[in-house]
DRENDO-1510 file (C-alpha; in Angstrom, 1 decimal, always signed):
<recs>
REC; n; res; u; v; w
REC; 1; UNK; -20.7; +9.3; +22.5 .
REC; 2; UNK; -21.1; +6.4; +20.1 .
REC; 3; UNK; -22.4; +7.4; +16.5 .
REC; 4; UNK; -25.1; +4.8; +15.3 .
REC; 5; UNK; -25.3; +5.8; +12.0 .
REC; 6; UNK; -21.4; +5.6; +11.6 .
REC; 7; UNK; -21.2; +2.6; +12.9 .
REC; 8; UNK; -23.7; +1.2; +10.6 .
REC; 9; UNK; -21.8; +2.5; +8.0 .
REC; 10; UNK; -19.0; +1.0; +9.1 .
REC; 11; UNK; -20.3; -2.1; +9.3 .
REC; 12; UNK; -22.1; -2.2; +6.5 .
REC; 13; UNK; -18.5; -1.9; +4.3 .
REC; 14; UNK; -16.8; -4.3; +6.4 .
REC; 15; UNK; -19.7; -7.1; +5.7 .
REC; 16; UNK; -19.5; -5.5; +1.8 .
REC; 17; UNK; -15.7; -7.1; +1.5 .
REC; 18; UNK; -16.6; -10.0; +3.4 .
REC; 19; UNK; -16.2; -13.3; +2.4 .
REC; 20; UNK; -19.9; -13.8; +2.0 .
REC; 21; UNK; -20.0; -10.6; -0.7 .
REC; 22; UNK; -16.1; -11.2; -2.5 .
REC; 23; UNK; -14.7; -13.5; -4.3 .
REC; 24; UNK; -10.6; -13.9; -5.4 .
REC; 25; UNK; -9.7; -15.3; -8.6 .
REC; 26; UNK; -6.2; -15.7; -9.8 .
REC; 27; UNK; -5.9; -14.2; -13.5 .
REC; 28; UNK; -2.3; -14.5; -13.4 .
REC; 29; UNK; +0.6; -16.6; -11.6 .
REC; 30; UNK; +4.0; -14.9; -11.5 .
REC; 31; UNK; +5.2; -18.0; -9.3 .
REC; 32; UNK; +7.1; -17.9; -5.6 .
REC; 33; UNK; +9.5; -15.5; -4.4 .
REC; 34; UNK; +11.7; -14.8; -1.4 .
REC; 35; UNK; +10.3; -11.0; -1.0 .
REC; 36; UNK; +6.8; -10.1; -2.4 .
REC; 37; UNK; +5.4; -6.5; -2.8 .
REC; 38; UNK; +2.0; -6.6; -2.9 .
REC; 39; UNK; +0.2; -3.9; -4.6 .
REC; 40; UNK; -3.5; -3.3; -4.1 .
REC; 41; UNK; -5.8; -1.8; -7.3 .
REC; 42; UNK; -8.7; +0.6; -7.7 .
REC; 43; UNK; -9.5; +3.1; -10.9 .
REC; 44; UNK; -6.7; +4.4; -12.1 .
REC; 45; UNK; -4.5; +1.7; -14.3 .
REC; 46; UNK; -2.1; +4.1; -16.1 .
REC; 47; UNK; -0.9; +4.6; -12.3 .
REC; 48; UNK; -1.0; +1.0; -11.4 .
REC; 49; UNK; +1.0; +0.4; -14.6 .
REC; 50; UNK; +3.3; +3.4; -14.1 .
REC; 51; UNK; +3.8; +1.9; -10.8 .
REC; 52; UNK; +4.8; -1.4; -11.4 .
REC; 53; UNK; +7.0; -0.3; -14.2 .
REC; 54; UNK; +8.5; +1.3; -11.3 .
REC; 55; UNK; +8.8; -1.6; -8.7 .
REC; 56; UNK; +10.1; -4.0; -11.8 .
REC; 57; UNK; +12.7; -1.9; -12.8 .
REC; 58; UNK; +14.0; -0.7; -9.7 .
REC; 59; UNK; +14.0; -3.8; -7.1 .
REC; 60; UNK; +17.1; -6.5; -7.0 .
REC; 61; UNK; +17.4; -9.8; -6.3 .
REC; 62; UNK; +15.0; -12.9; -5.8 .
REC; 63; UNK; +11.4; -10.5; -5.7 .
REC; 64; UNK; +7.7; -11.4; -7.2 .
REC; 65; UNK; +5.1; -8.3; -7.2 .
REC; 66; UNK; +1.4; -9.3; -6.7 .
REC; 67; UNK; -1.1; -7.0; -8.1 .
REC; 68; UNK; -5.0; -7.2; -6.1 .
REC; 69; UNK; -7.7; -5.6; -8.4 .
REC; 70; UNK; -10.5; -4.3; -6.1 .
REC; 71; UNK; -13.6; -4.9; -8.8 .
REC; 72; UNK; -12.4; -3.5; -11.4 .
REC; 73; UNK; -12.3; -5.0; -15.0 .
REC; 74; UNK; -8.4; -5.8; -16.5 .
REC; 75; UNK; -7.5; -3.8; -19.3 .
REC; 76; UNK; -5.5; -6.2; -21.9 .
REC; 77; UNK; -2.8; -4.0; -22.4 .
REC; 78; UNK; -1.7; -3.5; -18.5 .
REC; 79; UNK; +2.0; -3.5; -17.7 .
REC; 80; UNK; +2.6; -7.1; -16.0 .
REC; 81; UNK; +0.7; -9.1; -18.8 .
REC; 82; UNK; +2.7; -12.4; -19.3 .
REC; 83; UNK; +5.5; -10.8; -16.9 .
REC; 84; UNK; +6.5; -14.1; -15.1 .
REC; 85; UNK; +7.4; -12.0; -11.4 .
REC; 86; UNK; +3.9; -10.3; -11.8 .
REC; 87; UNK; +0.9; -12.0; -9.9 .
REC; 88; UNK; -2.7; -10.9; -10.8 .
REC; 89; UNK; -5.7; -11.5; -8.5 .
REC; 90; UNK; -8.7; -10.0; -8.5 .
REC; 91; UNK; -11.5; -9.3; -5.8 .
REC; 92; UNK; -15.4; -9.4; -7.5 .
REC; 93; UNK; -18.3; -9.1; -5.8 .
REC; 94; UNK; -20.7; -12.5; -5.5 .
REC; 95; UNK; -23.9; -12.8; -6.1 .
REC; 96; UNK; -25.2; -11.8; -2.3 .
REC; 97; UNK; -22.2; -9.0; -2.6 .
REC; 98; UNK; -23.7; -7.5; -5.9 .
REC; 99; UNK; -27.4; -7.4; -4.2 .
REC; 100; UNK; -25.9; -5.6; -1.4 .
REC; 101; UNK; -23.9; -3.2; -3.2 .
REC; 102; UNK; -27.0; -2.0; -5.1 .
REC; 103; UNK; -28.6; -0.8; -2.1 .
REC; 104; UNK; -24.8; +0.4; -0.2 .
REC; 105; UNK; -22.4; +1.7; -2.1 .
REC; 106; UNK; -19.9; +3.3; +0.0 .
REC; 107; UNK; -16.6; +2.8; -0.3 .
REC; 108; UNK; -13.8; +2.1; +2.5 .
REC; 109; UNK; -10.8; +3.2; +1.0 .
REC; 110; UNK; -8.9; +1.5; +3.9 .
REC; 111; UNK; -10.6; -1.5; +4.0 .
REC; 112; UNK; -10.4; -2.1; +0.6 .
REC; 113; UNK; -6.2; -1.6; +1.2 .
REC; 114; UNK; -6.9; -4.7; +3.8 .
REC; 115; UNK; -8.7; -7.0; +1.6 .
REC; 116; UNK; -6.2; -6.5; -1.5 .
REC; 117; UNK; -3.0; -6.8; +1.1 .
REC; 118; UNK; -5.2; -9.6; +2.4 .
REC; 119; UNK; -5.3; -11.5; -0.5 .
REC; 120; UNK; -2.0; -10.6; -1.8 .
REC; 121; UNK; -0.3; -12.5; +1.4 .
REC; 122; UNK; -2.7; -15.3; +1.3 .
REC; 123; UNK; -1.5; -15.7; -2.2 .
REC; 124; UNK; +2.0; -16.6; -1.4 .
REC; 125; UNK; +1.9; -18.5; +2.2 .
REC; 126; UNK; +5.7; -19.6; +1.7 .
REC; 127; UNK; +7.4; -16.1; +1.5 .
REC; 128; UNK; +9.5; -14.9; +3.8 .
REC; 129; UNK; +9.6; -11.4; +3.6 .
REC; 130; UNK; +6.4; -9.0; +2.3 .
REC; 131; UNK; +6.5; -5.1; +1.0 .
REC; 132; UNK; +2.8; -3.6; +1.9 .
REC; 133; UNK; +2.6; -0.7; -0.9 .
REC; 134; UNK; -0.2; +1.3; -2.4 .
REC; 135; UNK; -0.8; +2.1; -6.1 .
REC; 136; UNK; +0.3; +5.7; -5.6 .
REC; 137; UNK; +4.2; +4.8; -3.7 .
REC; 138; UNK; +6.9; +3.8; -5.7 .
REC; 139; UNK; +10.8; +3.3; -5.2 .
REC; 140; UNK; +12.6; +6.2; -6.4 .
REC; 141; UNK; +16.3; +4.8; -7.0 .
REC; 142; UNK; +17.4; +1.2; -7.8 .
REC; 143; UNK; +17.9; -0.9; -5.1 .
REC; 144; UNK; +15.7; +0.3; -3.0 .
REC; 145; UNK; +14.9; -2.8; -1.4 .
REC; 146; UNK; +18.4; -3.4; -0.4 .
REC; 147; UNK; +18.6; -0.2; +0.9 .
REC; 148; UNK; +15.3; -0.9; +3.3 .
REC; 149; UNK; +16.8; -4.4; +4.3 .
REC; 150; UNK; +20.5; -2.6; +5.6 .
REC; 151; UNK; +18.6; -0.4; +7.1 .
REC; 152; UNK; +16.0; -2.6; +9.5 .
REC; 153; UNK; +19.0; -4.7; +10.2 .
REC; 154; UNK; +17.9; -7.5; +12.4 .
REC; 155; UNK; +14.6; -6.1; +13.3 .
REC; 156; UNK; +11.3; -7.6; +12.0 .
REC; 157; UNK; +9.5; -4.3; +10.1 .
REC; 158; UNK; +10.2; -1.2; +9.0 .
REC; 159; UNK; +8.8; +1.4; +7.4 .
REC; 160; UNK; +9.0; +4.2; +4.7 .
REC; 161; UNK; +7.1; +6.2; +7.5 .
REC; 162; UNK; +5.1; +6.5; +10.5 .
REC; 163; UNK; +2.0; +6.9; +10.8 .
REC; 164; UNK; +0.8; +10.1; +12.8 .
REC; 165; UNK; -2.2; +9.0; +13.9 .
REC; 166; UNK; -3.4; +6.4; +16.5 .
REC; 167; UNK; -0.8; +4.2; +17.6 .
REC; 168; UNK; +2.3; +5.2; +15.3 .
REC; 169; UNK; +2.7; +2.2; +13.1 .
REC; 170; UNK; +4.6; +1.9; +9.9 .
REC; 171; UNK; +2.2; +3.3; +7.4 .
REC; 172; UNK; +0.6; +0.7; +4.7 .
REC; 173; UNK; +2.3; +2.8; +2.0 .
REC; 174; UNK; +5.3; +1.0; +2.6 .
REC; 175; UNK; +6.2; -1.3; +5.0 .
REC; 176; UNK; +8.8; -4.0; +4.4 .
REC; 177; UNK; +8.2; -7.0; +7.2 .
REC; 178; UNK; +9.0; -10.4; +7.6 .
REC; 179; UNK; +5.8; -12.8; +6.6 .
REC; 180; UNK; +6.6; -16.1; +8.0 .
REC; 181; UNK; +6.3; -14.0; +11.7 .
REC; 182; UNK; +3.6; -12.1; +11.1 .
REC; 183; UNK; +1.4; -15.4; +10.0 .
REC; 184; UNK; +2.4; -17.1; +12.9 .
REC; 185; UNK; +1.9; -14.3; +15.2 .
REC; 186; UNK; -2.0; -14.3; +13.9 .
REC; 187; UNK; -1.2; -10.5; +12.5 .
REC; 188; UNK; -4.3; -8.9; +10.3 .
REC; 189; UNK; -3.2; -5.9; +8.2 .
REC; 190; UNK; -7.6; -5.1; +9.0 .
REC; 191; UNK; -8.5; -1.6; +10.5 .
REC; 192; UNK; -10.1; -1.3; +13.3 .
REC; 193; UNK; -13.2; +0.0; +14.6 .
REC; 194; UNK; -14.8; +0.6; +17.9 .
REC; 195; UNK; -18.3; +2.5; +17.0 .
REC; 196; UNK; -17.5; +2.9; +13.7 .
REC; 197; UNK; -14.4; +5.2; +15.0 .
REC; 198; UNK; -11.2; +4.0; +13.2 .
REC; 199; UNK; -9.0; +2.9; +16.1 .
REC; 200; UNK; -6.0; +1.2; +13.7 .
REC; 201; UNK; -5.7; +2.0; +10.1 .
REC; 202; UNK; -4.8; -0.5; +7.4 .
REC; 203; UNK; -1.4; -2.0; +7.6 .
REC; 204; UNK; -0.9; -1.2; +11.5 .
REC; 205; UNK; -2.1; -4.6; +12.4 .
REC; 206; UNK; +1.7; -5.7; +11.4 .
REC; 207; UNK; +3.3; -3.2; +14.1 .
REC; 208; UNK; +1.1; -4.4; +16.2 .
REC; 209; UNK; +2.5; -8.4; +15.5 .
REC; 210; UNK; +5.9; -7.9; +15.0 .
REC; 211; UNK; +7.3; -4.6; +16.9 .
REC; 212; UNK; +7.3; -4.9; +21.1 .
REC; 213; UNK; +5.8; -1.6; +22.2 .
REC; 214; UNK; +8.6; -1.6; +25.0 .
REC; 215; UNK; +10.9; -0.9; +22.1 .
REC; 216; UNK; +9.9; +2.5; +21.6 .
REC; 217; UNK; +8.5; +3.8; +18.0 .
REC; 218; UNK; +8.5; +1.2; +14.6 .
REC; 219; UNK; +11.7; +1.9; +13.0 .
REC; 220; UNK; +11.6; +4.1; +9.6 .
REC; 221; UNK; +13.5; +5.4; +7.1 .
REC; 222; UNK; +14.2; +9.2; +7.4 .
REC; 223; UNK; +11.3; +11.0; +5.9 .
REC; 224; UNK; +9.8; +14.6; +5.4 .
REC; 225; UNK; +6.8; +13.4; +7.1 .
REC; 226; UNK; +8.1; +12.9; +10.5 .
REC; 227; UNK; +10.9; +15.7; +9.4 .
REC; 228; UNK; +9.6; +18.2; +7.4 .
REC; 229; UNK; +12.7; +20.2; +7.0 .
REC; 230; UNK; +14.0; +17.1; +5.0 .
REC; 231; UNK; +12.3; +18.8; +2.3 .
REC; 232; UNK; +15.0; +21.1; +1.9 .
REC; 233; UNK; +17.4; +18.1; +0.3 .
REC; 234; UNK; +14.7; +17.7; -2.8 .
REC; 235; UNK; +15.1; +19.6; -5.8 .
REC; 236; UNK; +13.1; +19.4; -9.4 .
REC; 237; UNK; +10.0; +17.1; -9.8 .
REC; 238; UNK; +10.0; +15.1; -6.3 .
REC; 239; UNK; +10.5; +19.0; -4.4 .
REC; 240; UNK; +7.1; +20.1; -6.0 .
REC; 241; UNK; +5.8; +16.9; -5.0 .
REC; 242; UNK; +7.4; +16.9; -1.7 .
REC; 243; UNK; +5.6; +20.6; -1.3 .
REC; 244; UNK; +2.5; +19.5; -2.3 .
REC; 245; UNK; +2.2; +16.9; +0.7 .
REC; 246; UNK; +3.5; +14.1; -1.1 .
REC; 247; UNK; +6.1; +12.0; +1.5 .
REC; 248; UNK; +9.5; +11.3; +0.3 .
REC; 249; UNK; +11.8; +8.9; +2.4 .
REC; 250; UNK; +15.7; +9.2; +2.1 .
REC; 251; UNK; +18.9; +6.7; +2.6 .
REC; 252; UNK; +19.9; +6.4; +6.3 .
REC; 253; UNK; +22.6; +9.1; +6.3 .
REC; 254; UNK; +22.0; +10.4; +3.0 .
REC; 255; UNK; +20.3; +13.1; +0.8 .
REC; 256; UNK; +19.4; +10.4; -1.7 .
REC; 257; UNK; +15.3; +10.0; -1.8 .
REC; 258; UNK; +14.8; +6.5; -2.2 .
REC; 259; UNK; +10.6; +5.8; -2.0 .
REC; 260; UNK; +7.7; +8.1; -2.6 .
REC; 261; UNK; +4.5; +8.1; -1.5 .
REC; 262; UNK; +2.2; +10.2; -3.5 .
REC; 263; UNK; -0.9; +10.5; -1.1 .
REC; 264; UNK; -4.5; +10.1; -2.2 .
REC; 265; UNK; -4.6; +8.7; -5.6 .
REC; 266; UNK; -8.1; +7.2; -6.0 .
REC; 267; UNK; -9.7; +10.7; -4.6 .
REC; 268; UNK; -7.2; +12.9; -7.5 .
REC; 269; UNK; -7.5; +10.0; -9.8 .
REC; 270; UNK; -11.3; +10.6; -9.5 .
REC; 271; UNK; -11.4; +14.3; -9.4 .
REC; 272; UNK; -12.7; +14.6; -6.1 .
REC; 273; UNK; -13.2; +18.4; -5.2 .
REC; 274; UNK; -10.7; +18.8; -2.4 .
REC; 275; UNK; -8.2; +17.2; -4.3 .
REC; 276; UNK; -8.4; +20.7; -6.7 .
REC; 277; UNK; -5.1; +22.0; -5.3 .
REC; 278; UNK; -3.1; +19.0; -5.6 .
REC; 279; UNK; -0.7; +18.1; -8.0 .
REC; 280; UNK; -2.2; +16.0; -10.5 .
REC; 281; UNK; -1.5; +11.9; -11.0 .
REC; 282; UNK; -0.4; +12.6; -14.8 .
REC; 283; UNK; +2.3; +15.0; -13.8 .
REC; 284; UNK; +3.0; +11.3; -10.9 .
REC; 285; UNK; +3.0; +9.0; -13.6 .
REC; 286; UNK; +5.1; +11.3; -16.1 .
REC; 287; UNK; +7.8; +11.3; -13.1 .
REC; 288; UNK; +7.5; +7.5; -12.6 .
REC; 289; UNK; +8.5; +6.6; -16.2 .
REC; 290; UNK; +11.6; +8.3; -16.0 .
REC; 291; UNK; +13.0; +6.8; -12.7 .
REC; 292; UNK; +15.9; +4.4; -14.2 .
</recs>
């Protein structure tokens, strides 16, 4: 039976992000690339920072990173100041936005994923390939993005994993997929709702453009999420993390972990109570800065 109040609720965030209540300004223009990763931003900069030390160190070739701030102010000293791969927009509320977020303040974790992906993509029309990541995933090994690339072959997307919910799609985490296709396919990387029910999650709208369902589940790289006994190949920092629900993703044929997805950073970056028994972001971030 439909829930009115959740679907108020719902709605009342979607209309929050909308284009009537955000506005995008560009702080920072790290120029046109062949392969983007776009990185969306709430809270916790010493992980934002940690990870795009991360991304810059470890990726190859012709590749820009985009960072989307979701209303929060920019710290002078973060990490892609003056970097000339690093793009920096950020989301504000207007005027009509502000008003409303007085009276609602509820936050959609996933739709504010959407709107900084969103952005990100709208920021560079001309790419031709696009790497969906959150602030808490990060490669693990360098060349990671070749390593994604041999691995989805001639296919359109492909994931770091699947999602185990709803329809299966790569997860938003981190999803490599070609951008000229999805824009001309019409894709949205939006959730959706039916009654305020969540009937796709963020990112999955890019499954839904680019992979037939005829042809059987997205492709994805191995991963202890839908193969928990890959667990047993980690050892040191990335095993605790891997036994702590955090989901690691390996080279095809290999016991080399090669991206990381921590899981939940804005709820452990804000001390949220049922985060208590997680790992926390420091001991993340300390792990990041000694990936070479």
């Amino acid at each position: 039976m439909p829930n009115p109040k959740l679907w108020l609720k719902t709605s009342l965030e979607r209309l929050l992000l909308s284009s009537a209540c955000v506005t995008t300004e560009l702080l920072q223009r790290g120029g046109d690339h062949e392969f983007e990763i776009i990185i969306p931003h709430r809270v916790n900069w010493p992980l934002l920072n940690a990870t795009l030390r991360a991304f810059d160190r470890l990726t190859t070739g012709n590749f820009g990173i985009t960072v989307v701030v979701n209303f929060d102010e920019v710290p002078a000293t973060w990490a892609g100041k003056g970097n000339p791969r690093v793009t920096l927009l950020r989301n504000r509320f207007t005027a009509f936005g502000a008003l409303l977020r007085r009276v609602f303040s509820s936050e959609n974790g996933s739709m504010s994923n959407a709107l900084g992906i969103e952005q990100g993509l709208k920021a560079h029309p001309r790419i031709q390939w696009a790497f969906m990541a959150h602030s808490d995933s990060a490669p693990l090994v360098k060349g990671w993005n070749e390593i994604f690339f041999r691995a989805m072959g001639t296919g359109l997307i492909f994931g770091n994993t699947r999602d185990s919910i709803r329809m299966q799609a790569a997860h938003a985490a981190g999803t490599l997929f070609q951008a000229q296709e999805f824009f001309r396919r019409g894709g949205t990387v939006w959730p959706l709702y039916r009654f305020g029910e969540m009937i796709r999650d963020v990112g999955d709208g890019a499954t839904l453009a680019l992979h037939p369902e005829l042809a059987g589940p997205v492709p994805v790289l191995e991963n202890n999420r839908q193969q928990p006994a890959l667990n047993a190949r980690l050892s040191g920092t990335i095993a605790e993390f891997a036994e702590n629900g955090s989901h690691i993703s390996f080279e095809p044929g290999s016991d080399i972990p090669i991206f990381a997805h921590l899981g939940r950073g804005t709820p452990r970056s804000r001390g949220e109570s049922q985060m208590a028994q997680k790992l926390p972001v420091d001991h993340w971030i300390d792990y990041l800065e000694t990936l070479r």
